[in-house]
N, C-alpha and C positions, 0 to 999 in steps of 0.2 A: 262432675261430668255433665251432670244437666246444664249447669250452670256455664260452662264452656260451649255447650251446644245452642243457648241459648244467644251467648257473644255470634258466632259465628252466622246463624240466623238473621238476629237484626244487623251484622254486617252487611249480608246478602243484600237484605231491604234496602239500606239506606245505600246501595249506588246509582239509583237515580238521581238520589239529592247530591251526592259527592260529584258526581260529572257535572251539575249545574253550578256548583260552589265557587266562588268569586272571591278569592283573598287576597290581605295585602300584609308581607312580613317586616318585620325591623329587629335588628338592622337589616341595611342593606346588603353587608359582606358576610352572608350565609354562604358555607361553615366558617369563613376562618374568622368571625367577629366573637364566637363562643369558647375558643379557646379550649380547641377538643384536641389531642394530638390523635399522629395513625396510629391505627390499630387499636384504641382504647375502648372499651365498652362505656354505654355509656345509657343513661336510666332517666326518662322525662318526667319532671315532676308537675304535675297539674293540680288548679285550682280546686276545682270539686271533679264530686263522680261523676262521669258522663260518659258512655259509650260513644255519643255524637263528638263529642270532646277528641276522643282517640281515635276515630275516623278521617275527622277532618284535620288530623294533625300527621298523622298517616299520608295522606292528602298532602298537606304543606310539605313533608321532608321528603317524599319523593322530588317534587317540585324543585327543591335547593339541593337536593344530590345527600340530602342528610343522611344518615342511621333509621332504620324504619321499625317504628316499637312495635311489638308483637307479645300477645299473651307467652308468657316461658313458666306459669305456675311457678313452684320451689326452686326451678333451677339459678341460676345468677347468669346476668349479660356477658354476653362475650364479643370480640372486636366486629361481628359477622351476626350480631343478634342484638338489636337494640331491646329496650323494655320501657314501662313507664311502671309510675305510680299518682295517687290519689293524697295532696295534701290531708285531706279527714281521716285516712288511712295513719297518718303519722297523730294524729291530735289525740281520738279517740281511742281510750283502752279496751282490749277487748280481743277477740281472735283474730283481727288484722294486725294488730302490735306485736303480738307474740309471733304469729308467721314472719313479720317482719325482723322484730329481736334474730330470731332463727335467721334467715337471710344474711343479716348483716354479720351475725355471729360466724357464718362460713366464709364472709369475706374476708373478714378480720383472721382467719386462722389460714387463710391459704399465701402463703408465702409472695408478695410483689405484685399482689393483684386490689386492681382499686377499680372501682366505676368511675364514671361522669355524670354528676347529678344535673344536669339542664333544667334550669325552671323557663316555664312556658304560661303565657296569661293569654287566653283567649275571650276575645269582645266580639261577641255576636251582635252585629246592629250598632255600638259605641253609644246606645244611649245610659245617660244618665239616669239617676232615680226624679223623677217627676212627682212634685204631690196632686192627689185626687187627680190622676189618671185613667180611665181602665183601660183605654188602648193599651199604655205600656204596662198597664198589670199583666197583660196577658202577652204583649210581642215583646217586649221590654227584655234583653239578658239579665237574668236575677240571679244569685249566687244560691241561694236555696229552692233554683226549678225542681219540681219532681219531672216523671221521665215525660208525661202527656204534655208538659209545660214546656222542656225542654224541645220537643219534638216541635212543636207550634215558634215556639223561637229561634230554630236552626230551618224550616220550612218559610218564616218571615224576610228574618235578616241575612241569610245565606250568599245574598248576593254582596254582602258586607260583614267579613269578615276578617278583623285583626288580630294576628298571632305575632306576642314577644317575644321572643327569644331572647333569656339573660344569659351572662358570662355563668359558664360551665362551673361547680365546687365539687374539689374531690371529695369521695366520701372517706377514702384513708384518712386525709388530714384532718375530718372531723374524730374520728375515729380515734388516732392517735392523740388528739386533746383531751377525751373522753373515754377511758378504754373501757366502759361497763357500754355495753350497747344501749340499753335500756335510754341510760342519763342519755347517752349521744343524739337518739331519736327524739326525747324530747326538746334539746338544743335546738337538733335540725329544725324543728316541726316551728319551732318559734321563729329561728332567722326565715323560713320560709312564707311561714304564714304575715310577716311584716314587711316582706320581699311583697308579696300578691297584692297588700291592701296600700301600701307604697304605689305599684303600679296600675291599681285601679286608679286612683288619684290624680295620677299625673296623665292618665288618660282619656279619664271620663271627666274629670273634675268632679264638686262637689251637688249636690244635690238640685231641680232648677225648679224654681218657685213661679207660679203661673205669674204671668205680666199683672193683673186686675192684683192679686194679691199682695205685689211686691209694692204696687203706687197705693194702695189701701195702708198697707205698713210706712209707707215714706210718709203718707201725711200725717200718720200719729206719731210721728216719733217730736220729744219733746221738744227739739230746736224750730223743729218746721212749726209745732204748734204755736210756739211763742212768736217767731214770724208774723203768724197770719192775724196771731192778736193784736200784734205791735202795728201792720199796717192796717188792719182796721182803725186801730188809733188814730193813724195819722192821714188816712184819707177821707174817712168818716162814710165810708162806704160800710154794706148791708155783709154782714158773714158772707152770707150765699156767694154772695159775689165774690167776695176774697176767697172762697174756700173754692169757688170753681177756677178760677185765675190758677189758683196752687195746683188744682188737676190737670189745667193743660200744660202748666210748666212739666208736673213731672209725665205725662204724659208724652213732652214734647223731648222730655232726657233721655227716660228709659230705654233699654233694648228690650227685643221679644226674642230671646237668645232661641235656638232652634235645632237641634241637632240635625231631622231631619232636612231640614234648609240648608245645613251645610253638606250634607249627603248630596242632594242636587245639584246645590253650587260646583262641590268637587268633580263632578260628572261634567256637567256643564261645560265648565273652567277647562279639563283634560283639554280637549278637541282642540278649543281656543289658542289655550298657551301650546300646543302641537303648533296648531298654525304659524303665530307670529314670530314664537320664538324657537331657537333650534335647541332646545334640552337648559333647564334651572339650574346653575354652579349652587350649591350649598354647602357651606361648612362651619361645623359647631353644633351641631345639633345632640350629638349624643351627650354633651356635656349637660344640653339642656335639659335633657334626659333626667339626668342625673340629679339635678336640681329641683324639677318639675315634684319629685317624691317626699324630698325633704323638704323643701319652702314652695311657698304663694309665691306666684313670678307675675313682677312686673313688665312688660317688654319697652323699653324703649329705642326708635328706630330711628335714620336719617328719613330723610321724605324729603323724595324725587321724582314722585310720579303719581297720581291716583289709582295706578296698579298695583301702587305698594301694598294700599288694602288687600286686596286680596290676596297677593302673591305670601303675604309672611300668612295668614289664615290656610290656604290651601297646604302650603309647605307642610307647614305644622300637622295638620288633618291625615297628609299622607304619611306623616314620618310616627303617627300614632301617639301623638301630645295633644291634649284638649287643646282648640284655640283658644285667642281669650277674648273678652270684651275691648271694643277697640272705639277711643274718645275718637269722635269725627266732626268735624264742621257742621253747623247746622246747617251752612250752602249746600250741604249733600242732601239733603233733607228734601229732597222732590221727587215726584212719581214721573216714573214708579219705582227708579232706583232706591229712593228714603225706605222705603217699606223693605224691601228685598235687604240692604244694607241692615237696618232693625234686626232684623230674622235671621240674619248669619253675626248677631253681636254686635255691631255699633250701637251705641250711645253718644248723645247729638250734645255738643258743647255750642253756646255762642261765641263768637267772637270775644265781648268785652259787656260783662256785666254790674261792672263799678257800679254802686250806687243803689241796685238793686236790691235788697235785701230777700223776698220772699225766693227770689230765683238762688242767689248763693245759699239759702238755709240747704233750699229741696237739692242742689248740686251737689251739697258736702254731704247730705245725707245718702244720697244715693253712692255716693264713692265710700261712704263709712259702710254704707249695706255692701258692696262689692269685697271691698278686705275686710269686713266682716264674717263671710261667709265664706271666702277661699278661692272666691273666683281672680284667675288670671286676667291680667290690665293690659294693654297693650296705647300708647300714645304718643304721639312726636315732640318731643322737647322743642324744636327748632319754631312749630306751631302753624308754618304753611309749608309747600313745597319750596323747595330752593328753586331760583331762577338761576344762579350763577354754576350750581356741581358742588360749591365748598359746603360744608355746613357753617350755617348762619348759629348766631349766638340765641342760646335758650332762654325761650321764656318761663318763668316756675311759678308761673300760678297756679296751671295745677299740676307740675311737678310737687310746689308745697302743701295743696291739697293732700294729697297718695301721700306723700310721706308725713305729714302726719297724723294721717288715720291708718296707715302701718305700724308708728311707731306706738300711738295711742295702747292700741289693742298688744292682750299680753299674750295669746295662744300658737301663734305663726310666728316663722320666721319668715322676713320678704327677703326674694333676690331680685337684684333688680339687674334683666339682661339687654345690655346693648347687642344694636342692631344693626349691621352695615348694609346697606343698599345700594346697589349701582347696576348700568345696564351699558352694552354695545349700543344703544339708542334709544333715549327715550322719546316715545312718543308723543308728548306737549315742547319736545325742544323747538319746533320753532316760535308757537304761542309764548314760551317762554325768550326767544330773541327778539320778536313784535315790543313784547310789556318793557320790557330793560332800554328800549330804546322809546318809549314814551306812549306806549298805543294801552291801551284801557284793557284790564283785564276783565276778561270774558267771566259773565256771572255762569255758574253752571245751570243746565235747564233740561228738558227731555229733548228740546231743539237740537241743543250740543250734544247729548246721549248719540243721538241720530247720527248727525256728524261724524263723530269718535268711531262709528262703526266702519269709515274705511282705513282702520288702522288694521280690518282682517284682510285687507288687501297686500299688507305690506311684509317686509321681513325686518326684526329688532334685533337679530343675532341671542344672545345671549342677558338674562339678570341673573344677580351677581348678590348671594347673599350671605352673611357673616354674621355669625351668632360671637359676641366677643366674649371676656369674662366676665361673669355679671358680680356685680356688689352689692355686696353683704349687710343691706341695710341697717340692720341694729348694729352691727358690730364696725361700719362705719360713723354710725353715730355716736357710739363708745371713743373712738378716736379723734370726731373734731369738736364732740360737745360734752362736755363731762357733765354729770346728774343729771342728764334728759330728761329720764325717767320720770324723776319728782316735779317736772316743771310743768307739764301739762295740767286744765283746770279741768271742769266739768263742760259737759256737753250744750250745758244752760249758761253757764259761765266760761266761755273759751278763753284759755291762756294760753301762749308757747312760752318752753322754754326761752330765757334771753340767751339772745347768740342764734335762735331756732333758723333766722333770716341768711345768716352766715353760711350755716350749715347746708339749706339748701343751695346756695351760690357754688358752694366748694363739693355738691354732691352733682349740678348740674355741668358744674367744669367736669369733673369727673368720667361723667356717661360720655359726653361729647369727647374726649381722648378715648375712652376704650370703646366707642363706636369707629374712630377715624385708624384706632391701633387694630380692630378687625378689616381693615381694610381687604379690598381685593382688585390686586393689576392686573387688569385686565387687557388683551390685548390691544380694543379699540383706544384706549387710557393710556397705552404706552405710546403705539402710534401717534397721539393727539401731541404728548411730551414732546416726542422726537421732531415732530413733521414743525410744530408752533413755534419751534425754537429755533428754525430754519430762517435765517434773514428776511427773507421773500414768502415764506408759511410754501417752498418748494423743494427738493432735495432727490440727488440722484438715486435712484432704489437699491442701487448696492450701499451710500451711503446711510440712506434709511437702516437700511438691515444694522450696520456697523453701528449705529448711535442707539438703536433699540437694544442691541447686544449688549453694551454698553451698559444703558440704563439696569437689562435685568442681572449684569454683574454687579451693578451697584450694590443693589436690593438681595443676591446673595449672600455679597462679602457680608455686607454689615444691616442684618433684618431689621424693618422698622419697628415690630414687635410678633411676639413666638405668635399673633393671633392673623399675619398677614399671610396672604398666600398667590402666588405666582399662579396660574393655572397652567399658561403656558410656556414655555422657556426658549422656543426654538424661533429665530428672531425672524426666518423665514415664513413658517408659518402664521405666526403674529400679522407677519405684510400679508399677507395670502387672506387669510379671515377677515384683516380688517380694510381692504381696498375696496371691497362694495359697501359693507356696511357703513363707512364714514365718506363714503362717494367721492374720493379723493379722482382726482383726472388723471391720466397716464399720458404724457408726452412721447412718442416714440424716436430714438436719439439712436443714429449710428453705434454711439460710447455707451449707449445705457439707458434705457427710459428714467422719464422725469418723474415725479409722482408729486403733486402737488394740490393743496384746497383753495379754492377759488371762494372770492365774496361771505356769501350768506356760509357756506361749508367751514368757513374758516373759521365764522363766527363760531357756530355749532359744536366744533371741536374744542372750544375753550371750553366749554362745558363739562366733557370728558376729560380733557386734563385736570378740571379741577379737582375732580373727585381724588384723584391720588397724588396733585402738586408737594403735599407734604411731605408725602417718601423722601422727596430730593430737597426739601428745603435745608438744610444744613450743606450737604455739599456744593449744590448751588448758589448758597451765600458765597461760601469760601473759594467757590472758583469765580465769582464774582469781583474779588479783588486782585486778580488775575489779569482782568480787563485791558490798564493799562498798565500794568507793574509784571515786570519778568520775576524780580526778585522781592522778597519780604523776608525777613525775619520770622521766626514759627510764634515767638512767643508774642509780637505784633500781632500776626493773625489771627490765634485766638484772641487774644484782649478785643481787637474789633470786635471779630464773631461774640463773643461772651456777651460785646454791650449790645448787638442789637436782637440776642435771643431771645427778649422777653415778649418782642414785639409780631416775631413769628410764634413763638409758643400761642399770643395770644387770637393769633388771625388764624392759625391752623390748627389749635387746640393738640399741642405737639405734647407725648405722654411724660418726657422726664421733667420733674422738676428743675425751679433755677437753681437749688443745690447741686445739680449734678450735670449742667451745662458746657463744667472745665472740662470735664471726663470724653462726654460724651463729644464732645468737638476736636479732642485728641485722635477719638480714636476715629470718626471721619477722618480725618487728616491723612492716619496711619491707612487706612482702606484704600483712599486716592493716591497715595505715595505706590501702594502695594499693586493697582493698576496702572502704573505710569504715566497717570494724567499731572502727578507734581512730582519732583525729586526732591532730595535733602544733600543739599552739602552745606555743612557743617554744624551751625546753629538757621540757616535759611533752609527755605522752601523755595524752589525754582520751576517756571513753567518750559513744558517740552519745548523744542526747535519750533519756530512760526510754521515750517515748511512741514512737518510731522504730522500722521492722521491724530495723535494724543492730543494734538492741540487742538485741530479740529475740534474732538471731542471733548477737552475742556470749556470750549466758547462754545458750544452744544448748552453742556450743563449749566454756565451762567447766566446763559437766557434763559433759561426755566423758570428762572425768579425775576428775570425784568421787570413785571410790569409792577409786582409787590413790593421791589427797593426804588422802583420809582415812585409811585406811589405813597409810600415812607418818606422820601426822600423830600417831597414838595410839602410835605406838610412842614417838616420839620425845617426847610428852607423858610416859610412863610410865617412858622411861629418864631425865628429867627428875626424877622422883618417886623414881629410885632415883641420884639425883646425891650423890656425898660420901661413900656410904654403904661396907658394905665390899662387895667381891667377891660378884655375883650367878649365881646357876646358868644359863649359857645356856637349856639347854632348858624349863629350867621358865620362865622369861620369856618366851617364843617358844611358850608352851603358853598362856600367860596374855593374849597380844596374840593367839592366836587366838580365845579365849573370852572378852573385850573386842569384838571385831569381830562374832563370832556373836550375843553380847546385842544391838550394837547393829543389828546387821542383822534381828532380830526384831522391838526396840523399834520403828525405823522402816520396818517392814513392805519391806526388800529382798528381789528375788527371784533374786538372786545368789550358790550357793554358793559359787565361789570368791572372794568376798570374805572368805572369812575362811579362806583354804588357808594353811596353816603353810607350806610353802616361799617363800612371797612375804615373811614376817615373813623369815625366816631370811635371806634374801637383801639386807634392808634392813639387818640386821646385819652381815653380811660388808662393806658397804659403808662403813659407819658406824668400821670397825674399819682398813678398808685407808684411809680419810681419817681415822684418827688419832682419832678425836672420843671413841672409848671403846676401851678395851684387852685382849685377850686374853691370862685368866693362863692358867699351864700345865696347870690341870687340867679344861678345860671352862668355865671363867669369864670372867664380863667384868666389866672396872672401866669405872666413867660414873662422867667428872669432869665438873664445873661448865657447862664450855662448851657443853652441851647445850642450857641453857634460852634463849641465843637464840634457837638453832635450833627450838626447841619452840614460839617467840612466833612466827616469819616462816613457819613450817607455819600456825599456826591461824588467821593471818590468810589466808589460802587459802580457808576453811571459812565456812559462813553461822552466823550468831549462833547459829542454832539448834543444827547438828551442831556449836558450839565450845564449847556451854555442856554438851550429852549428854556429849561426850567428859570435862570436867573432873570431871564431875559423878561420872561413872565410875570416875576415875583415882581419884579425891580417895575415893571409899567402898570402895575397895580398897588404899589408903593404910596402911599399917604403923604406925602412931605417928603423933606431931604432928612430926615431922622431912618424912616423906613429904606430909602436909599442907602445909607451908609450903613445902614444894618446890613442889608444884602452887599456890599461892597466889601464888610468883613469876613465875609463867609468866603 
């Protein structure tokens, strides 16, 4: 009785502090994410004892329309009477076990009745354990507060308060595995007590070590020592000096991770991204969730923006996942942004430290200290922003860094999650159409900080972000490396496994398909599709509508993968959303307004199509051949399509392998057949009536890939022209098929810089060489034998009369002699 009166009392008290109380739940779809049915009773289980605990949890399920626990003594929950309990209730023996034993014992005898056990994890503040603190000794959430402690920590952090809510366990089911009550409790008491320190983990992360301590630890560790001894050696310079050099390097790496910094930031941040943009699409997160408990997570992301920092940081913060440490450019590295960025987790990479020795010691050792100790990674494979929308090809320098001081270590498992990024507009797109057309990229500065602040003037629609499946680093490394394990040396003696080099190649292919396979069509992204595919980049808005419909029945019939997702599907509203955001003009027409992107707008939108060009690259090959052929042969069609998939897999980092490219081009086929953009009579494929909107809509879809089979197309025309001949200099051929592409993108008035970006030449190369078709000598060269010019005939029949005769015409007046002339004359 006391004891009851005593609840009720500090009840009373504490609703001062319950009306001030600021929380934030996950998931987000409270109740139906816990899997409670109606009418069930149902019983909240918490971390430790806390009366402030069940107050403010009281508090939260009002709030979500939940169940509201309420002291019920001896009696048992009923569908109209929520309850909780105290995990240390279930651990400890003693007179709360046996009341409890008794409890469950009456559950178990009363005929069809079962509770809902809910576990609940509440983060007052979300800070971490800190060493030699005493602020957070005392405001810090500790799981052993007494009640004065606790009081001080619900009075502190109150305005920051994270409650989990997990998927609901009956207690029948326990029960009926276990049917002595006793054993069942202590079952429960284990899944649950691994359940809480699980999602302590994956929320708070692991413990944070003051900055001064963490570069004090970096410089004794043995690699970095021998570092500083070796260039002493070889510069004949004073310790002192080498051993201060070593402290501004790691000084210059480190972050000064911060919880409370990211508490501001997220505050801060709110208002902003309110402003600019109209609400964050995210999806995947709970899977991360998921992960976050069991494994050390790596993130890996596309980069599209300098927003992206923050945007995957905040997300995270609000969705109640620790962020992680995020590798940044050291251009970022100026005030007052460098400091600010430091404090919410970056750590500063240079550009390119070949050659260096004391800076790569202290770098690897600070990456070995980070999956060392548990902290979550966050970094961009690609290594800058994209100028072009697509993702650019990975660099793994320190992709191989992270993976192997992952694999090194034996305690963790790493998952390593891709990241998909994309926006209705990003704001450096037009700095980014200036640079692709020859104008000097802007150094970052507080100057530009300034600047960048009239982007709160503007409106970006929507970002776009996709958490994909992440892999399974040791257990991919089981499959492309076998004995890993034993290949590594010592820390003083570094060795990788052979093959290690491989491994990361086929681990950074990997991220880059399941970053492109989270995708998200977006509506301004489909727009960009429909409108660029338009002869004139113009198109009537009823048509509009028709060809965006189109597209996103494409993308139903046959999904690019389970991790892509439509947000919108209604092809009206798609036009509707994205007509101011992509600043398309509106013609007003008797028949129908025009809708169309003029000059620099045109440019811009290539942008945005790039991000999701892949979706359609298979059907768009195959409507491709369409062009000038009514009729084909099915089994023609594929064999073309088959021979030139390796070449889109390798520019769109497309997720099936080339084993399984017959399959997968079938069953395109069968999707376009099943929309009536092709027919089947007999053993042929046939294109609709000229006059027909299907057809319409097939020449829609084969301009979606124009400028990539053009593209394609002149290389392999011009390595054609260079068939027989002797050994040619890669880079100046890759120099020469960009300025091939540039003439002809001015001839025919494109508004597409990256049509003529040198890495995409380069990449068609490497392709061209791993399928055998032309040879690398040892010094920078390639040898092109013969076999090329078929390949150079079943490209140009791809292309309309017009771009196949500009292309020869081209090739042939840059032609070397009458050798390279007759080359092109065969083709």
């Amino acid at each position: 009785m006391l004891q009851a009166a005593l609840f009720w009392l500090c009840w009373l008290l504490s609703r001062p502090l319950m009306w001030t109380l600021r929380h934030r739940s996950t998931p987000e779809s409270l109740p139906e994410g816990l899997g409670i049915g109606a009418g069930q009773p149902v019983c909240y289980v918490l971390a430790q004892r806390s009366w402030l605990d069940v107050f403010a949890l009281q508090r939260i399920c009002r709030a979500h329309g939940l169940p509201v626990p309420q002291r019920i003594g001896m009696a048992l929950p009923e569908a109209d009477r929520a309850t909780f309990l105290y995990l240390p209730a279930l651990l400890k023996p003693g007179r709360d076990i046996d009341a409890l034993e008794n409890l469950f014992a009456q559950a178990q005898a009363r005929d069809g009745y079962d509770v809902q056990l809910v576990p609940v994890s509440l983060f007052w503040g979300r800070q971490p354990d800190k060493e030699t603190s005493l602020f957070r000794v005392l405001f810090a959430d500790s799981i052993g507060a007494g009640r004065v402690h606790k009081l001080l920590i619900a009075l502190f952090n109150g305005r920051n308060l994270l409650a989990h809510f997990s998927t609901s366990v009956s207690l029948r089911g326990f029960m009926g595995e276990t049917p002595r009550p006793r054993r069942a409790l202590r079952k429960l008491a284990r899944v649950f007590n691994i359940h809480f320190l699980r999602m302590r983990t994956a929320t708070l992360g692991p413990s944070l070590i003051r900055r001064s301590v963490l570069i004090e630890g970096l410089l004794r560790t043995p690699p970095v020592r021998h570092a500083i001894e070796e260039e002493i050696a070889a510069t004949q310079k004073s310790a002192g000096k080498v051993r201060k050099r070593a402290r501004r390097i790691a000084e210059e790496i480190a972050a000064n991770y911060s919880t409370t910094t990211l508490s501001v930031l997220e505050r801060l941040m709110t208002p902003v991204f309110h402003r600019i943009f109209r609400g964050i699409d995210v999806h995947g997160l709970e899977r991360v969730r998921q992960y976050a408990q069991t494994h050390e997570i790596v993130f890996t992301a596309s980069h599209r923006s300098h927003l992206d920092y923050l945007l995957i940081s905040y997300v995270l913060y609000q969705a109640g996942i620790v962020p992680p440490h995020i590798a940044a450019g050291v251009n970022l590295n100026f005030w007052p942004i460098g400091g600010l960025l430091r404090r919410g987790g970056a750590f500063y990479i240079r550009r390119s430290f070949k050659g260096d020795a004391l800076y790569t010691a202290l770098f690897r050792a600070y990456v070995d200290m980070l999956i060392a100790r548990g902290y979550s990674i966050s970094f961009y494979p690609e290594g800058g922003r994209s100028r072009t929308g697509r993702l650019l090809k990975p660099k793994t320098g320190l992709m191989a860094m992270i993976t192997e001081s992952a694999l090194r270590q034996r305690t963790r498992k790493v998952a390593v999650v891709p990241i998909y990024l994309g926006y209705d507009r990003v704001p450096e797109a037009n700095t980014y159409a200036s640079e692709l057309r020859g104008a000097a990229k802007e150094k970052e500065s507080a100057q530009g900080l300034l600047k960048a602040t009239k982007v709160l003037t503007k409106s970006f629609g929507k970002p776009y972000i996709g958490f994909g499946e992440p892999v399974r680093l040791q257990e991919f490394a089981d499959q492309q490396l076998t004995g890993w394990r034993e290949g590594f040396g010592t820390p003083l003696s570094p060795r990788r496994p052979e093959g290690f080099n491989a491994l990361v190649a086929a681990l950074a292919d990997e991220i880059m398909s399941r970053i492109n396979a989270a995708v998200v069509a977006s509506p301004v992204a489909l727009t960009s599709v429909a409108l660029l595919a338009a002869p004139q980049k113009a198109a009537a808005e009823s048509e509009l509508r028709e060809q965006i419909d189109l597209l996103i029945r494409l993308l139903q019939a046959q999904p690019y993968a389970a991790d892509m997702r439509i947000p919108a599907t209604d092809a009206g509203e798609i036009l509707d959303w994205s007509t101011p955001i992509a600043r398309l003009s509106r013609i007003p027409h008797t028949w129908g307004d025009i809708l169309l992107a003029e000059g620099r707008q045109a440019t811009l939108l290539t942008y945005y199509r790039n991000n999701i060009q892949h979706l359609f690259a298979l059907p768009s090959l195959i409507a491709s051949m369409f062009r000038s052929r009514s009729r084909m042969p099915e089994a023609l069609v594929l064999d073309a399509a088959e021979g030139l998939y390796p070449f889109l897999r390798t520019e769109f980092f497309l997720h099936w392998p080339d084993a399984q490219r017959r399959a997968v081009l079938s069953e395109t086929v069968s999707r376009m057949v099943a929309l009536d953009l092709l027919q089947r009579d007999g053993d042929d494929l046939v294109r609709p009536e000229v006059t027909s909107s299907t057809f319409a809509a097939l020449s829609m879809l084969s301009r979606v890939m124009g400028e990539t089979l053009e593209r394609y197309c002149m290389t392999v025309v011009m390595l054609a022209a260079e068939a027989g001949s002797e050994a040619i200099a890669r880079k100046q051929f890759e120099e020469d098929c960009r300025s091939l592409a540039e003439r002809i993108a001015v001839l025919t008035g494109r508004m597409a810089p990256e049509f003529f970006d040198r890495n995409l030449f380069r990449g068609y190369i490497d392709t061209l060489i791993r399928l055998g078709l032309i040879r690398r000598e040892t010094d920078d060269r390639i040898l092109v034998g013969h076999e090329i010019h078929a390949l150079a005939r079943s490209a140009l029949e791809l292309l309309s009369p017009e771009i196949q005769q500009t292309i020869l015409q081209l090739v042939a007046r840059r032609g070397r002699g009458n050798d390279a002339t007759a080359a092109i004359d065969s083709v």
